[in-house]
C-alpha positions as CSV (number, residue, x, y, z in Angstrom):
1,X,0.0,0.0,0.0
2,X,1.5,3.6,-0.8
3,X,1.9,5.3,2.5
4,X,5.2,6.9,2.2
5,X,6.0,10.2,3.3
6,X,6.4,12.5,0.4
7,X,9.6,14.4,1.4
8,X,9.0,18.2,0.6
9,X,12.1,20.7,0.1
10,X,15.1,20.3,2.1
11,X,14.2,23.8,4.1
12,X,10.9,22.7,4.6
13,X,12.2,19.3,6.4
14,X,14.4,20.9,8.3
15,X,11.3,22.3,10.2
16,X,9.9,19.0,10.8
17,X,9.9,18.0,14.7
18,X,13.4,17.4,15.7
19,X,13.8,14.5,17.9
20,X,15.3,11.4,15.2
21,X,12.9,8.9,14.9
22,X,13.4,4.9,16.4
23,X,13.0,1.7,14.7
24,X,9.2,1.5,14.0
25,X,7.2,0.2,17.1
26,X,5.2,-3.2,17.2
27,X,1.5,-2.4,17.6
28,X,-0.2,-5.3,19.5
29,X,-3.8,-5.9,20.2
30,X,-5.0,-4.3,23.6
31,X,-8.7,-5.2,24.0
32,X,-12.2,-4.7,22.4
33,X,-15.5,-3.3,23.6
34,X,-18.8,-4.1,21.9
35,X,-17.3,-6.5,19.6
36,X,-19.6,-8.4,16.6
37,X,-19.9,-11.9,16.3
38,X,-19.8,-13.2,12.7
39,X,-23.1,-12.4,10.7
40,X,-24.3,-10.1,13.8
41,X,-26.3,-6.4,12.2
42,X,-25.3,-3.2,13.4
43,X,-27.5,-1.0,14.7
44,X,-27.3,2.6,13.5
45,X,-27.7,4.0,16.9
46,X,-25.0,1.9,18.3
47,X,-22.2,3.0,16.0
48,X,-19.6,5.0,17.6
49,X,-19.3,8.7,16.5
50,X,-17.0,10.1,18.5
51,X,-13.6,9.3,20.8
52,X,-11.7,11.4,23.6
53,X,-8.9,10.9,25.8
54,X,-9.1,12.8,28.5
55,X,-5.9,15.2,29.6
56,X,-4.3,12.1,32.1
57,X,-5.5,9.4,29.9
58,X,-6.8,7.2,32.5
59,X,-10.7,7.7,30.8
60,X,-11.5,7.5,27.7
61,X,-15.3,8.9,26.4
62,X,-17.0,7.4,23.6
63,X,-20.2,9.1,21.8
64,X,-22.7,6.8,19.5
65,X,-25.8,7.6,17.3
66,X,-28.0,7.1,19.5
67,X,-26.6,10.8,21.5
68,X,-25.5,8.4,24.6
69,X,-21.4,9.0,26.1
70,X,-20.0,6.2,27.5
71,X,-16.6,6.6,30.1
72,X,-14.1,4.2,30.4
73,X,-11.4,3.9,33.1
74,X,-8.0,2.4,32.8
75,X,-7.1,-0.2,35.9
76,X,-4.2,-1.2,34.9
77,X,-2.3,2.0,36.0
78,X,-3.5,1.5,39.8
79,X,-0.7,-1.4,40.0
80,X,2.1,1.1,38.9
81,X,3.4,0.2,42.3
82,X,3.7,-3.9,42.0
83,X,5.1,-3.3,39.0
84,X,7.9,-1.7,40.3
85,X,8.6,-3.7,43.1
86,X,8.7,-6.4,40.6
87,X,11.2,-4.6,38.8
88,X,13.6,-3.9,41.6
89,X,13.9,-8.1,42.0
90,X,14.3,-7.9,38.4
91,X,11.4,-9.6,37.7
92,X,9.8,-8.6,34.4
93,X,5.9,-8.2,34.4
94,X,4.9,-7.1,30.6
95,X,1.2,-6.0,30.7
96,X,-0.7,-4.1,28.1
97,X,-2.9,-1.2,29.0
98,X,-6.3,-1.9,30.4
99,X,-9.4,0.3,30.5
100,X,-13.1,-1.3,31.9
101,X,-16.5,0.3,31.4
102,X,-17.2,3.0,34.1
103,X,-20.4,4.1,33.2
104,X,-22.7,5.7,30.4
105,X,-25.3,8.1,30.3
106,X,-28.2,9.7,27.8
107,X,-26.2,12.9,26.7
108,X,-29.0,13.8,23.9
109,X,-32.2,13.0,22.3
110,X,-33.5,13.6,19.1
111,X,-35.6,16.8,18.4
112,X,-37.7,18.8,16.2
113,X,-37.0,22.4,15.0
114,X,-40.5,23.2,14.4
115,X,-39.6,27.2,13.4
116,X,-37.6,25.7,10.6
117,X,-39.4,22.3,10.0
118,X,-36.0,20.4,10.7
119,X,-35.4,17.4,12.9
120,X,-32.2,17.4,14.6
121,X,-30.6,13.8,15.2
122,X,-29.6,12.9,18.7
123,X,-26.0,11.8,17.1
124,X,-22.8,13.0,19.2
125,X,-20.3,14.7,16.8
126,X,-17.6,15.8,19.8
127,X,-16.8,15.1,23.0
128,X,-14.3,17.5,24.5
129,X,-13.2,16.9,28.4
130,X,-12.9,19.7,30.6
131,X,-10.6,20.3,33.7
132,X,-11.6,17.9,36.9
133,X,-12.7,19.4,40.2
134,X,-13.1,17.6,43.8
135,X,-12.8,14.6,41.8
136,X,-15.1,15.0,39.7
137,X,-15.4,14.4,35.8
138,X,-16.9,17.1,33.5
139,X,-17.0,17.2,29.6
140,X,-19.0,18.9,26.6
141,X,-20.8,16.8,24.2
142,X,-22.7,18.6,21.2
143,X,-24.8,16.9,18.8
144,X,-25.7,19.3,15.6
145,X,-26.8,22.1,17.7
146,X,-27.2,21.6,21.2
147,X,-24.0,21.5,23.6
148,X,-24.3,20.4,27.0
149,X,-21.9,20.3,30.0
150,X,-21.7,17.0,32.1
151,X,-20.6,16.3,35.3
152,X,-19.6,12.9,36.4
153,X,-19.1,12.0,40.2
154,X,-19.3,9.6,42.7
155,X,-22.2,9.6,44.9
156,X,-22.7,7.3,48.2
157,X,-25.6,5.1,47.9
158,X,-28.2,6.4,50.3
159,X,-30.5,4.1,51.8
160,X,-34.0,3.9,54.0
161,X,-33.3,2.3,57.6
162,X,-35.6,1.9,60.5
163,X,-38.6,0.4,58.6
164,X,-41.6,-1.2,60.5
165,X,-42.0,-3.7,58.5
166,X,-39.3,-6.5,57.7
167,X,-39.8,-8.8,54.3
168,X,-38.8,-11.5,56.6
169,X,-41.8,-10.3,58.8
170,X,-44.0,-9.6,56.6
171,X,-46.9,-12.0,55.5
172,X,-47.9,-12.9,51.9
173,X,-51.2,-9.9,52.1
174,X,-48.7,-7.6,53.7
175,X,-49.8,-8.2,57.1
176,X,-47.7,-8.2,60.0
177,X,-47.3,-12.0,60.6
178,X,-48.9,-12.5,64.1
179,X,-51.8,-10.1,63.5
180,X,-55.2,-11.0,64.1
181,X,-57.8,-11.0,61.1
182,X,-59.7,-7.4,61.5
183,X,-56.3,-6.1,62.4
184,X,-57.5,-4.2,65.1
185,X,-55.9,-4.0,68.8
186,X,-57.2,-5.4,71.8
187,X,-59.2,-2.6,74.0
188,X,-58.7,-3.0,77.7
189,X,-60.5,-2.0,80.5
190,X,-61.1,1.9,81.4
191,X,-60.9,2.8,78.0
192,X,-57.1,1.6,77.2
193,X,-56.0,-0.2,74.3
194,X,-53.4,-3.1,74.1
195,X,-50.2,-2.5,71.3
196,X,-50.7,-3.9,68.8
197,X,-49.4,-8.0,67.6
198,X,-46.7,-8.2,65.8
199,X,-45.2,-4.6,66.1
200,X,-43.1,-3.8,69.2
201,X,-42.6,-0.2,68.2
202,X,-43.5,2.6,65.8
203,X,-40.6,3.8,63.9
204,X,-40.2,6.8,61.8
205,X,-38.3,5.7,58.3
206,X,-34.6,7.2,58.7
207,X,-32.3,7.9,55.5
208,X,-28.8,6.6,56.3
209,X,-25.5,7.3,53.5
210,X,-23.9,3.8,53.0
211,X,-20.4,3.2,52.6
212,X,-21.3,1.8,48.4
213,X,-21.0,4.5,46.2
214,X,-22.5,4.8,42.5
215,X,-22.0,7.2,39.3
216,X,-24.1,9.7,39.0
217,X,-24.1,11.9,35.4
218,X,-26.1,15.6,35.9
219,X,-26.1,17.9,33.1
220,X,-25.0,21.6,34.5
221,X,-25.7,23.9,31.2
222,X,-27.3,22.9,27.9
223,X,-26.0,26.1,25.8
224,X,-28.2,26.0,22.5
225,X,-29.5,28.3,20.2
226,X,-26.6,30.1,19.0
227,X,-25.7,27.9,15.6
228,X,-27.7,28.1,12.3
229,X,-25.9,25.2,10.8
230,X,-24.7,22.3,12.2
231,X,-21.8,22.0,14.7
232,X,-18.5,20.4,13.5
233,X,-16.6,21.4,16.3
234,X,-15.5,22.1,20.1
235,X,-12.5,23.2,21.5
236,X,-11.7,23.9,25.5
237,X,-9.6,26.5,25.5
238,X,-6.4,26.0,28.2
239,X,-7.5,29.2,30.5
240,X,-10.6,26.2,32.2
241,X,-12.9,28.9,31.1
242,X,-13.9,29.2,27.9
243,X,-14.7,27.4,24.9
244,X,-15.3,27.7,21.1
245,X,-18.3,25.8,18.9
246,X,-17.9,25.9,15.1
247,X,-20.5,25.6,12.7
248,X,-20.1,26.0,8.6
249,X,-19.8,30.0,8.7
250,X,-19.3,30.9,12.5
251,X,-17.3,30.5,14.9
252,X,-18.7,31.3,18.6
253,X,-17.1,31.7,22.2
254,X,-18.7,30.5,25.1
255,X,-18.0,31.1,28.8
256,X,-18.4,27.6,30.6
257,X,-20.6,29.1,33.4
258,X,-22.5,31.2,30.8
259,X,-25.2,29.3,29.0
260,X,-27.2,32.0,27.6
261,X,-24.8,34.2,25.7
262,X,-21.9,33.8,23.3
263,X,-19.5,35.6,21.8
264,X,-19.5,35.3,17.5
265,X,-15.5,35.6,16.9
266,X,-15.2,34.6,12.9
267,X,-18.2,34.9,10.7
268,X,-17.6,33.9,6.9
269,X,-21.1,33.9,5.6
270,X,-21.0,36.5,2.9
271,X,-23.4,39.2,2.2
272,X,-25.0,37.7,-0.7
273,X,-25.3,33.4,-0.3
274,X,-24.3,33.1,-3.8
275,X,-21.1,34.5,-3.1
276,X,-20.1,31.5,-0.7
277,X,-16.9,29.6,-1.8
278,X,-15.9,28.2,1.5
279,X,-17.1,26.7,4.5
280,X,-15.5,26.4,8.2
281,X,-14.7,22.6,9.0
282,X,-13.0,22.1,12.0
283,X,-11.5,24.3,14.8
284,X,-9.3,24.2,17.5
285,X,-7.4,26.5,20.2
286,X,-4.1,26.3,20.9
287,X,-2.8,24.0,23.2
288,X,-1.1,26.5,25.6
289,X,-1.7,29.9,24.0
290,X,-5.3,31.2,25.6
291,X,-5.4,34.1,22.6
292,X,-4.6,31.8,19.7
293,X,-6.9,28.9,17.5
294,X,-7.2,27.4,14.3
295,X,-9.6,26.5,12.0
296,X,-10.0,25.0,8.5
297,X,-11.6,25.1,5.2
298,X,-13.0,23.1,2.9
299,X,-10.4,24.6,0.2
300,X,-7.7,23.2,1.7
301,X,-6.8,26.0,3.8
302,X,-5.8,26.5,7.6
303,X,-6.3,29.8,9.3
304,X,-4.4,30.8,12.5
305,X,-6.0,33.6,14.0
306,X,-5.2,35.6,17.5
307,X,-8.0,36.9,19.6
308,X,-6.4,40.0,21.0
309,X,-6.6,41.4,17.5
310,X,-10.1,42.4,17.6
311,X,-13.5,41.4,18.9
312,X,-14.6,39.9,15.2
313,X,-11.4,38.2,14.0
314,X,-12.3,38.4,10.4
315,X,-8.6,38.4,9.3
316,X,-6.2,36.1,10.1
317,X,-2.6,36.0,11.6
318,X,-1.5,32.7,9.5
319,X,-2.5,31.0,6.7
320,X,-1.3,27.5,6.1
321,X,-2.0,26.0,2.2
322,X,-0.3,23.9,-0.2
323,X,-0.7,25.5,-3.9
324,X,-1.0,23.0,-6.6
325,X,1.3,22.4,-9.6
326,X,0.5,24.0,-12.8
327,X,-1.8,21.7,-14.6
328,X,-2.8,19.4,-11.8
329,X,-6.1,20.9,-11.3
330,X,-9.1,18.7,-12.2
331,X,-12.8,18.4,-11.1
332,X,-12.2,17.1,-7.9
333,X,-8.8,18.6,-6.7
334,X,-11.3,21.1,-5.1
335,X,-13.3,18.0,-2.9
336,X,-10.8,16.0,-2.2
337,X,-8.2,19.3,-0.7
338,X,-11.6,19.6,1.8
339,X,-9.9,19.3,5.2
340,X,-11.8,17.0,7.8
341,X,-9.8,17.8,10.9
342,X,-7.4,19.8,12.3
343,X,-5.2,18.7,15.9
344,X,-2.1,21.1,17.1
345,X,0.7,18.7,18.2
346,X,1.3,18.6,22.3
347,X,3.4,21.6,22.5
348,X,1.6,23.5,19.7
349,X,4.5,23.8,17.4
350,X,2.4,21.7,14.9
351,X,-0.6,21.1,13.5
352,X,-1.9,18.0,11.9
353,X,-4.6,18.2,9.2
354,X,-6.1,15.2,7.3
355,X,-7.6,16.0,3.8
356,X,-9.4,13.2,1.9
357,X,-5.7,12.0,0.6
358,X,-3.3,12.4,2.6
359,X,-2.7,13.8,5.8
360,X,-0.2,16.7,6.3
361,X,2.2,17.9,8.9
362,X,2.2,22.1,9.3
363,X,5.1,24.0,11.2
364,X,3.1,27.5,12.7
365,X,6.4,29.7,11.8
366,X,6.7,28.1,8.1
367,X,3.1,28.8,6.3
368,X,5.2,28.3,2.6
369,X,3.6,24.5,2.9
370,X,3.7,21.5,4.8
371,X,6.6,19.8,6.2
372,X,5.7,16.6,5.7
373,X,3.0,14.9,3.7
374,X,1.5,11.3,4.1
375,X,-0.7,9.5,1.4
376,X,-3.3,7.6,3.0
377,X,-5.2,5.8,0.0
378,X,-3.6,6.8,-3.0
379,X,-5.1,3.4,-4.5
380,X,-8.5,5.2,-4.4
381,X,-7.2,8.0,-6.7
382,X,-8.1,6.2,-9.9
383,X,-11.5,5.5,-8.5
384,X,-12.4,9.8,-7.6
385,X,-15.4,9.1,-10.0
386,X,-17.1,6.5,-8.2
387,X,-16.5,7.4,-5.0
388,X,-18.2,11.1,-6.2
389,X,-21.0,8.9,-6.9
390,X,-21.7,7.1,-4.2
391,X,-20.4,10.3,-2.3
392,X,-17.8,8.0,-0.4
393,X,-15.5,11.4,-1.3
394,X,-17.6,13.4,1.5
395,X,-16.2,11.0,4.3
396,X,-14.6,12.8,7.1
397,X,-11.4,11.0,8.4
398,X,-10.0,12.5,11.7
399,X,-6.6,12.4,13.0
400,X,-4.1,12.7,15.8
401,X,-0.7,12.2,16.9
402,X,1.2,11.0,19.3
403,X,2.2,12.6,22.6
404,X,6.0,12.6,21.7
405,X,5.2,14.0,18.3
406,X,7.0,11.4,16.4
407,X,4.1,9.8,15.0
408,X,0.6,10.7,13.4
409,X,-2.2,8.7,12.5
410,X,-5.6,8.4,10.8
411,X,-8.1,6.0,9.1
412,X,-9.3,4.7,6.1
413,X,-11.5,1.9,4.3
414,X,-11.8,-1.3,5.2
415,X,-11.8,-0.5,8.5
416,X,-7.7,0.3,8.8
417,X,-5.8,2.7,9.8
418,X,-2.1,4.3,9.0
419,X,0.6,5.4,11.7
420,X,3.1,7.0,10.0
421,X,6.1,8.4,11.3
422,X,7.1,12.2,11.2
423,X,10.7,12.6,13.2
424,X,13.6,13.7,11.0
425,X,14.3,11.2,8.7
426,X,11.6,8.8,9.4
427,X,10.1,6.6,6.4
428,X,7.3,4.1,8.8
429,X,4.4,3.9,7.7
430,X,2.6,1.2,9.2
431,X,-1.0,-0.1,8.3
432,X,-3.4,-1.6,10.8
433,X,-7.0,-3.0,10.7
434,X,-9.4,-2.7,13.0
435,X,-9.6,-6.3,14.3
436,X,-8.0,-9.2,16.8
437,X,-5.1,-9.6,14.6
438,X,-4.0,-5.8,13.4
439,X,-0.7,-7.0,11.1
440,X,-3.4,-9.4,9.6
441,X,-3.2,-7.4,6.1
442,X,0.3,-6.8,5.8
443,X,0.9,-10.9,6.9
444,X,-0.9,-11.7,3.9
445,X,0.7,-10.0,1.4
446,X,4.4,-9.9,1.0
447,X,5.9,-6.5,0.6
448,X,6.1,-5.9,-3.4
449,X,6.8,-3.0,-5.7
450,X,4.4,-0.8,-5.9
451,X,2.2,-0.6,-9.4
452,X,2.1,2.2,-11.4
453,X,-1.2,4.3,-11.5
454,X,-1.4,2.8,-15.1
455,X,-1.6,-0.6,-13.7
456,X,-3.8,-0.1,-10.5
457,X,-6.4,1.1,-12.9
458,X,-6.5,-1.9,-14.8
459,X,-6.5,-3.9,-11.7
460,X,-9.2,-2.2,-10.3
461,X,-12.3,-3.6,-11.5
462,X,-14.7,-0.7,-12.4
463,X,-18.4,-0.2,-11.7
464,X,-18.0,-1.1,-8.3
465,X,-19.5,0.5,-5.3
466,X,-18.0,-0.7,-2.6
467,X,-15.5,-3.2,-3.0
468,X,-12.1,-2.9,-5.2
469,X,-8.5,-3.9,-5.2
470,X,-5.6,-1.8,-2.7
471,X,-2.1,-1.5,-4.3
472,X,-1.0,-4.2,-2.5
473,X,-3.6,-6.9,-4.1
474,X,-5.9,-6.6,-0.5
475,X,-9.7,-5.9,-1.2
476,X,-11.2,-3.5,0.2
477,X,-14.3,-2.6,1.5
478,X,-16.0,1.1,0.9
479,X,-18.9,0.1,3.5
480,X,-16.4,-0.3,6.7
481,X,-14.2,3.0,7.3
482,X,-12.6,4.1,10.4
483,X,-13.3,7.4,10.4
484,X,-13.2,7.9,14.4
485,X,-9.5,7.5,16.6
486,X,-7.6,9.0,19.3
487,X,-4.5,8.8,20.6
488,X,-3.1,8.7,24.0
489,X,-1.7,11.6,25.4
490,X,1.4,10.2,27.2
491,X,1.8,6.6,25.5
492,X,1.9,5.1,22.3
493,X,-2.0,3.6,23.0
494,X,-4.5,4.3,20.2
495,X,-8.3,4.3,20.4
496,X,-10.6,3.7,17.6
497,X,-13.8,2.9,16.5
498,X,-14.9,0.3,13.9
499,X,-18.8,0.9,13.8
500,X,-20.0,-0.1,17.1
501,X,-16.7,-1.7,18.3
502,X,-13.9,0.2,20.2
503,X,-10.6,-1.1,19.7
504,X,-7.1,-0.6,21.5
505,X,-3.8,-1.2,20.5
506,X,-0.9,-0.4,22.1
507,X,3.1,-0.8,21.0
């Protein structure tokens, strides 16, 4: 499969992130949530829209169709200790990371927009987490228009003590056993009555808070009504406070105690509709910088923009974009240059932004192009017409990178995805499926030359819809794509989502 690095000019790699890169790592199955049996349907409200690691990386929040978030925990950090103990005696315990379900809640439900005659799906595009507090967990999750903010805590169990009534006690009518039939007390003489049988004492119910705790999900703002189109993005911003929500023309600020106002920081909509050449597609602040985000285009183009300019940042500071080669341009340059996602790197140096192609590697003080480019599918190219057809082009691929920076990531068809490495002089490019056995493809198939473009459009067979022939002589599948992943922020752990399965792998 073609998923070498195309090497730009030498000034431009010089820019690339530093650090050399080592051998390429060994990616190993970690573990599976929610996985399929053989012949099993998927339901469309189970499949799995959207992944986050939080800051620590010891949870992990998942977002489906059907608007539910589900947390996951990682156990396997709690024996940090064992492990080295073990290691002082020299003893070698080798043990992949671990995670276990924590708990899941009902983030949205679908509605209708009855001022505009539009029903808006309950699906989660983005989950975002936010800064913990008294040990509690809080995150954003927005569906097309309606962001909420969740906090996640655990709550002792409270329970009711001191009842009259025992189910040991208790008869099959709900009698106290030992009553007589009219259930009325014995009167005695000079007007007293006897206590009753079967109850020594009347006791007033008394709420006690037990030592077993549970998970308990409250919703503390729902901020709404700010976006015409629908949401494509959320970014925390690193001050805790604020955050920004991107549609296709606007760009909004939002205060996280402030649910009834926002700020509109970038407009694009043009005077006259018509006039409209480019939408917003993804945004993102910068990873230290309080004053400074990105966002991207569907021409290709990434904007850096500082908010101590002015109120409405209507011009930018940066602007990252690769110009194409004289002749080069055809009908679909234009689609396929549509930029999906955006991620700065760590430290911010970088940002990482995945077109329908290739995935590219941007230094913020070198907007003359990127620094390094990755070709994801270049098997597909050939195909551009079909896939316009059966408007597999419009699929949005996300991306991330590793903590260290030497390595970047994103998905594809056939439910596999690339790890490519980006450190100074680094040619791995590894490809992964989505499965028990990740190396499953490339153990199949020998490594060979690859064909010419000539070639690969012979070999692929045409008037298919889904199905086709990779480089490499692997089918593949148009139906399964991994279009959701994350990756750890300290470890070399991805996350990512095949339909309704979550799958780990760790090297």
């Amino acid at each position: 499969m073609n998923g070498e690095a195309v090497v730009p000019e030498p000034a431009a790699a010089a820019s690339s992130p530093a650090q050399a890169s080592p051998s390429p790592p060994e990616w190993r199955f970690s573990q599976v949530f929610g996985e399929r049996s053989a012949g099993e349907e998927v339901q469309d409200v189970d499949i799995i829209s959207a992944i986050e690691f939080n800051k620590s990386g010891q949870h992990l929040a998942t977002g489906d169709r059907g608007g539910r978030v589900v947390l996951f925990e990682r156990t396997d950090a709690k024996d940090n200790a064992c492990r080295k103990e073990a290691e002082k005696v020299d003893y070698s315990v080798s043990r992949h990371p671990e995670f276990r379900y924590k708990t899941e809640f009902q983030s949205h439900e679908p509605e209708f927009d009855y001022l505009k005659s539009l029903e808006i799906e309950e699906k989660i595009n983005k989950i975002k987490w936010c800064q913990t507090a008294n040990g509690a967990l809080f995150l954003l999750s927005t569906n097309d228009k309606t962001i909420k903010f969740w906090k996640v805590q655990e709550k002792k169990v409270k329970k009711v003590s001191e009842m009259n009534l025992s189910p040991s006690n208790a008869s099959a009518n709900g009698r106290p056993a030992g009553s007589n039939a009219s259930g009325s007390s014995a009167y005695l003489p000079n007007g007293g009555i006897s206590k009753p049988v079967g109850l020594n004492s009347l006791r007033l119910p008394v709420v006690v808070t037990s030592q077993e705790t549970s998970l308990a999900a409250s919703c503390r703002r729902v901020f709404t009504h700010a976006h015409d189109y629908h949401i494509n993005s959320i970014s925390n911003n690193s001050d805790g406070e604020t955050f920004i929500s991107a549609d296709d023309l606007r760009i909004n600020l939002w205060n996280l105690e402030i649910s009834n106002q926002s700020f509109n920081i970038i407009d694009v909509k043009p005077t006259n509709m018509e006039d409209l050449t480019e939408v917003i597609t993804s945004a993102e602040f910068h990873p230290t910088h309080c004053n400074t985000l990105a966002y991207s285009s569907s021409k290709g183009s990434i904007r850096l923009v500082d908010l101590r300019q002015s109120a409405l940042c209507d011009t930018h500071s940066q602007l990252f974009e690769q110009h194409e080669a004289p002749g080069s341009r055809s009908f679909f340059t234009e689609i396929i240059a549509s930029i999906s996602d955006i991620k700065f790197s760590k430290d911010g140096r970088h940002i990482l932004s995945r077109d329908y192609m290739t995935l590219k590697l941007w230094d913020i003080n070198m907007n003359s192009g990127p620094v390094a480019t990755f070709q994801v599918h270049e098997y597909l190219r050939p195909k551009l017409c079909d896939l316009y057809e059966n408007d597999s082009i419009f699929d949005k691929f996300e991306c991330c990178q590793s903590g260290d920076g030497l390595r970047v990531a994103t998905g594809s068809y056939s439910n596999i995805f690339r790890v490519f490495g980006c450190g100074t002089g680094s040619n791995e490019a590894t490809t992964l499926e989505a499965t028990r056995n990740p190396t499953r493809r490339q153990l199949q198939n020998p490594t060979r030359p690859a064909r010419s473009l000539s070639t690969l459009t012979r070999v692929v067979r045409r008037g298919a819809e889904s199905t086709g022939i990779e480089a490499n002589g692997n089918s593949y599948d148009l139906s399964t794509k991994l279009l959701h992943l994350a990756w750890h922020p300290s470890e070399n752990l991805i996350a990512c989502a095949a339909a309704n399965s979550l799958y780990m792998y760790y090297a």
